[in-house]
VOGU-3710 file (C-alpha; in Angstrom, 3 decimals, decimal comma):
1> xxxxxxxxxx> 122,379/47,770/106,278  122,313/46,868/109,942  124,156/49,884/110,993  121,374/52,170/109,046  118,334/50,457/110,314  119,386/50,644/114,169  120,377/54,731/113,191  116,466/54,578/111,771  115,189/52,822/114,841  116,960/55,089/117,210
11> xxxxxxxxxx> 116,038/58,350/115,275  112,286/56,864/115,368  112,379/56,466/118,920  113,844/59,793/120,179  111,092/61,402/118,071  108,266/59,580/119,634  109,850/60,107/123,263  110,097/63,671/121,750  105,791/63,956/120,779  105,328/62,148/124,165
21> xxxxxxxxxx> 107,486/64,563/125,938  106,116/67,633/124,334  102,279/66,704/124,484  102,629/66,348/128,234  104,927/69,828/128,532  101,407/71,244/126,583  99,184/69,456/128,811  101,064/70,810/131,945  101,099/74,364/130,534  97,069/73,955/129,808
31> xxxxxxxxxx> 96,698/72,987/133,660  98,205/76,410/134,710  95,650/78,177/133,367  93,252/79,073/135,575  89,256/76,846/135,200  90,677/74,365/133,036  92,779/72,120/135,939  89,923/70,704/136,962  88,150/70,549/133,281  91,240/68,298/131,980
41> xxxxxxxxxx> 90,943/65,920/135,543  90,228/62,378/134,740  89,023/59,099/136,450  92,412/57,054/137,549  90,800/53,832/135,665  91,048/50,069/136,901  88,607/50,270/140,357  85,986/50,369/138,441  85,917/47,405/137,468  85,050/44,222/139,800
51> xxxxxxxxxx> 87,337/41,999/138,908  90,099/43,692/138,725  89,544/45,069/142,681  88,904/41,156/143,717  91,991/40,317/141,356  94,273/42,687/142,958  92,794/42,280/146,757  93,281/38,383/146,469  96,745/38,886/145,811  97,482/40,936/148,725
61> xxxxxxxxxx> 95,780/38,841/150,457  97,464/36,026/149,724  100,861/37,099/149,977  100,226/38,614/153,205  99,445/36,164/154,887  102,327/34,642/156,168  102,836/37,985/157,626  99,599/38,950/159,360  100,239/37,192/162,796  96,677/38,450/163,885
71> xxxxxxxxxx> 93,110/38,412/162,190  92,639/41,580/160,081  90,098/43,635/161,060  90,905/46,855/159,959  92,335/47,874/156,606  93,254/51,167/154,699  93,819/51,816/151,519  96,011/54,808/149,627  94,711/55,656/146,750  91,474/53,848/146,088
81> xxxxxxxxxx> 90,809/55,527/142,983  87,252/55,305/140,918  85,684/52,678/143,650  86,591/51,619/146,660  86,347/48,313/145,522  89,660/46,995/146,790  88,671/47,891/150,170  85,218/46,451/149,860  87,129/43,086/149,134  88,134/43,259/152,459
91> xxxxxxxxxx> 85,012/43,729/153,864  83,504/41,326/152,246  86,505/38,532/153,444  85,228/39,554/157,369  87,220/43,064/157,918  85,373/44,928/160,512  87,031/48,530/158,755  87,815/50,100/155,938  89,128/53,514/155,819  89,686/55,065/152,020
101> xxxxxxxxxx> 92,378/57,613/151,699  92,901/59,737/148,183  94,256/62,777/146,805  90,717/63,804/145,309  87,807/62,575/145,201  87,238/60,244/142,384  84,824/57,531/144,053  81,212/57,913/143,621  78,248/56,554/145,079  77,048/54,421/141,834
111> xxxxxxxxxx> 80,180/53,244/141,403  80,737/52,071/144,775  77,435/50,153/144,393  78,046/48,714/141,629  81,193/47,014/142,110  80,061/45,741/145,612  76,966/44,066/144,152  79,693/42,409/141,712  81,620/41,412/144,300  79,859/40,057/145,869
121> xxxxxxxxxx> 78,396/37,604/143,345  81,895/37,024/142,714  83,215/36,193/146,210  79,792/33,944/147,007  80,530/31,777/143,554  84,348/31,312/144,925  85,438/32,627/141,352  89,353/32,242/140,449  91,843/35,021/140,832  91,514/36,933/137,370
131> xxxxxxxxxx> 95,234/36,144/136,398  97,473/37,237/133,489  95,287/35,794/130,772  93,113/38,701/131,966  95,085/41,232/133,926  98,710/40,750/131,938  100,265/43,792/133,632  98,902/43,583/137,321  101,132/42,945/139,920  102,139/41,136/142,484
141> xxxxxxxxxx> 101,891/37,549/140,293  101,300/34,680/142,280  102,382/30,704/141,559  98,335/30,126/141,235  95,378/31,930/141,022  93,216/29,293/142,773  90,346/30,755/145,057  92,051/30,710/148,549  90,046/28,471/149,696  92,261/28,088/152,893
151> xxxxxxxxxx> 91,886/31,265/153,636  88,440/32,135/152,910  86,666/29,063/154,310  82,680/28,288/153,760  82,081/28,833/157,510  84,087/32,596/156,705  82,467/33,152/153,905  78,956/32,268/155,142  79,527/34,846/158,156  80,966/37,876/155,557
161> xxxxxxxxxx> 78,098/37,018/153,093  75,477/36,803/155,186  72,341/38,315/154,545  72,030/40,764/157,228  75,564/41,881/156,752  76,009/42,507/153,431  72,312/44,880/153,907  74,197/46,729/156,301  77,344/47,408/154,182  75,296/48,499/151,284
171> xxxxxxxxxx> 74,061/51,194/153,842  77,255/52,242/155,074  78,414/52,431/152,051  75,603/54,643/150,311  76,378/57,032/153,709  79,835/56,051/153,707  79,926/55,602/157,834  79,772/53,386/159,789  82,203/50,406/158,263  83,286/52,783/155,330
181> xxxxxxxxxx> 85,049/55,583/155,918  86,068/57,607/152,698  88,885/60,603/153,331  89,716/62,389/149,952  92,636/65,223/150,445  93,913/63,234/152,990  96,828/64,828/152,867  95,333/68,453/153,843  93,755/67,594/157,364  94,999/68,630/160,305
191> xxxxxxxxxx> 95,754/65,582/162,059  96,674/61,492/161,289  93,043/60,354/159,781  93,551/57,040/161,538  94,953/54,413/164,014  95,247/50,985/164,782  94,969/49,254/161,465  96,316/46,480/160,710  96,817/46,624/157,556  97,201/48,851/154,968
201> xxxxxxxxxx> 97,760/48,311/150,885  98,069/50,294/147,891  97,996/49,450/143,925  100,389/51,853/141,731  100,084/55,005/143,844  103,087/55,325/145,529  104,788/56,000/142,631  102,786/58,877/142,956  103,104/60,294/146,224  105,094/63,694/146,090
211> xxxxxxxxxx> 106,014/63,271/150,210  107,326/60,551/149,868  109,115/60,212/153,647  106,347/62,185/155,058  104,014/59,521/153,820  105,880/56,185/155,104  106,020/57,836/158,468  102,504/58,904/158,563  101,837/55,114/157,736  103,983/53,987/160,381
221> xxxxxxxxxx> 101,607/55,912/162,704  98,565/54,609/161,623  99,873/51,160/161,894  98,896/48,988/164,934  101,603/47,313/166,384  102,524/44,464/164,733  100,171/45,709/161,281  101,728/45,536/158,013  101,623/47,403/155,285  101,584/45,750/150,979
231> xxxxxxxxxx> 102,433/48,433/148,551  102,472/47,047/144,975  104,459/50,085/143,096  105,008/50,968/139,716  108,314/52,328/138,485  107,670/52,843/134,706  107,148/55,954/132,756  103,424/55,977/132,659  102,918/56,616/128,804  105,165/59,769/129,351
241> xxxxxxxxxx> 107,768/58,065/127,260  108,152/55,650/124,181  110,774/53,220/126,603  109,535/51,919/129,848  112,234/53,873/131,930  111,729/56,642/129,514  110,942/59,092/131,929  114,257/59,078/133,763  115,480/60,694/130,784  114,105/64,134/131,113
251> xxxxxxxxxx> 115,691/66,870/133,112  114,107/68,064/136,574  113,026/71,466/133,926  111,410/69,525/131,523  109,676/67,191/134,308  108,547/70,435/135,652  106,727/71,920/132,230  105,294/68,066/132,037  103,969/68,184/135,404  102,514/71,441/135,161
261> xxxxxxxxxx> 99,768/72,554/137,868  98,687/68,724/138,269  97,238/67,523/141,572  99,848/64,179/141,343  102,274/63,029/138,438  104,841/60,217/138,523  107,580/60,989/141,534  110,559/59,367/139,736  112,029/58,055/143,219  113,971/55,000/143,050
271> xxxxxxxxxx> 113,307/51,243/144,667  115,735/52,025/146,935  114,866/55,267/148,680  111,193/53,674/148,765  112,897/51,366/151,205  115,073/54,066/152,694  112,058/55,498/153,590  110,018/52,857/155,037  113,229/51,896/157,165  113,980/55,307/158,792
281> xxxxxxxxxx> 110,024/55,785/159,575  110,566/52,814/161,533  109,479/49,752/160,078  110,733/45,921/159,719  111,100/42,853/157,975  111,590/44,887/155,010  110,551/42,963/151,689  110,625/44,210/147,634  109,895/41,756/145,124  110,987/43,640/142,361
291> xxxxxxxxxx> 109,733/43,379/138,822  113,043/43,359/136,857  113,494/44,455/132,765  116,012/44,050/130,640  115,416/46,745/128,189  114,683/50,683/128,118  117,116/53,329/127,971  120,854/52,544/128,897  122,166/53,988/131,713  124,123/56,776/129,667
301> xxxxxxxxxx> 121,260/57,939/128,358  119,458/58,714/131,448  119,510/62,190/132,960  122,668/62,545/135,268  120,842/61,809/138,583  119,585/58,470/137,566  123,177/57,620/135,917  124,429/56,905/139,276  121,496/54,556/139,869  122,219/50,895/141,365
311> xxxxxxxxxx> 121,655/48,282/138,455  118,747/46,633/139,912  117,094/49,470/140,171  117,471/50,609/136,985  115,776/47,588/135,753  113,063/47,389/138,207  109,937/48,143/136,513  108,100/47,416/139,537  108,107/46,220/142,793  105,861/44,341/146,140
321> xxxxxxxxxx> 106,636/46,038/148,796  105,735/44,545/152,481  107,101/45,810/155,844  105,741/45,819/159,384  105,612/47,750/162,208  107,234/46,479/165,158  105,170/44,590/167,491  106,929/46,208/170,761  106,071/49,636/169,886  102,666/51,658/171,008
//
């Protein structure tokens, strides 16, 4: 009886990875066709939405401090998505800089406003981190999701908040200069968008970066010495299979078909050439706090290239990535 219901489960979940597998080889073919790339585009989700921007910049926040040796006054973010909310956290906590960077343009101007006003409310009321009761699958977690009070004192707070200020970020933002700078196809200009920040985040993009070694060098560059860079990445399939790991499955063909004529999809590289990476583009004090599972796909049911994968990475569904860029370098 045993035997037959784990043959039923099995045969059950090949066939959904199967429908997942072949909706996204028809949704890659649609993208090929010429008009309807665009047409099948959608919003990347989560930034629009207040608190989970102040959730997720609170965290970063938090766990980077020990790391940031000097105040942070200018921060850029990969992949903002539908706001630049996470960014707008960090203006509103006394950054003097914020400089968006995206694959396309999904921010608009409504949105932007929207979420700041929100924010702001939020950060003035000193409102707890929105934790797992609210946000179960955001990452990093932290041991409490107190408002850092330590770090965002009343006498910060009442200079970031103040009246005057937060007038003149609205207008920035509506004309996004000034304070705001928004870059979309980043990747197409000419030359480095930026330098001397100090630091520089992203939420579950990397994961989607094709360039993946061009990318940790470019961020090297825009580093200040000394500036650090938080990178919470996610490693799991992205609904494109029925197991979490799911997507190491496929073969490189297949992933191809799935992809299709898409802008970005998931990269598939592992934990550890993430931190190959960021170590041959020159950075230090290396730091992944992975996310580890202990179920998904066995190893011998992976496609060949991941067989050969180490075992913690094959069970990291995720990972906090912090480096730095060293402080004797210009």
């Amino acid at each position: 009886m045993t035997r037959h219901a784990n043959a039923s489960d099995l045969h059950k979940a090949r066939t959904n990875m199967n429908w997942r597998k072949y909706k996204y080889i028809a949704v890659g073919s649609l993208t090929l066709v010429p008009g309807l790339h665009r047409a099948l585009r959608r919003g990347t989700g989560g930034t629009n939405s207040a608190r989970y921007c102040y959730s997720v910049w609170l965290r970063h926040m938090v766990l980077n401090r020990p790391w940031a040796d000097a105040p942070i006054k200018a921060v850029a973010e990969l992949g903002p998505g539908d706001s630049l909310g996470i960014g707008l956290c960090a203006l509103l906590c006394g950054a003097e800089r914020y400089i968006a960077l995206d694959a396309l343009p999904h921010a608009t101007a409504d949105a932007n406003l929207a979420v700041f006003d929100e924010l702001v409310e939020l950060f003035k009321a000193g409102a707890a981190i929105p934790d797992d009761r609210e946000f179960p699958d955001v990452h990093p977690k932290l041991s409490t999701y107190e408002f850092p009070s330590r770090l965002l004192s009343h006498e910060v707070l009442d200079r970031s908040l103040a009246t005057a200020r937060l007038n003149a970020l609205r207008d920035d933002l509506r004309r996004l200069q000034g304070r705001v700078t928004y870059r979309p196809r980043w990747q197409h200009e000419a030359h480095p968008p930026l330098q001397g920040v100090d630091l520089l985040i992203s939420q579950a993009v990397l994961e989607h970066v094709d360039a993946l070694e061009e990318t940790y060098a470019a961020m090297f560059d825009w580093l200040a010495p000394g500036g650090v860079m938080s990178h919470q990445i996610d490693f799991k399939c992205h609904a494109t299979a029925a197991e979490w790991n799911g997507h190491l499955a496929y073969s490189d063909f297949a992933w191809r078909l799935m992809r299709g004529n898409r802008s970005y999809f998931i990269n598939r590289r592992t934990p550890s050439e993430h931190l190959a990476a960021a170590a041959a583009a020159g950075f230090e004090r290396l730091n992944l706090r992975r996310v580890l599972r202990h179920d998904g796909l066995p190893a011998n049911r992976l496609a060949c290239r991941f067989q050969a994968m180490s075992e913690i990475d094959a069970k990291s569904s995720g990972g906090f990535l912090q480096a730095a860029r060293p402080v004797g370098q210009v």
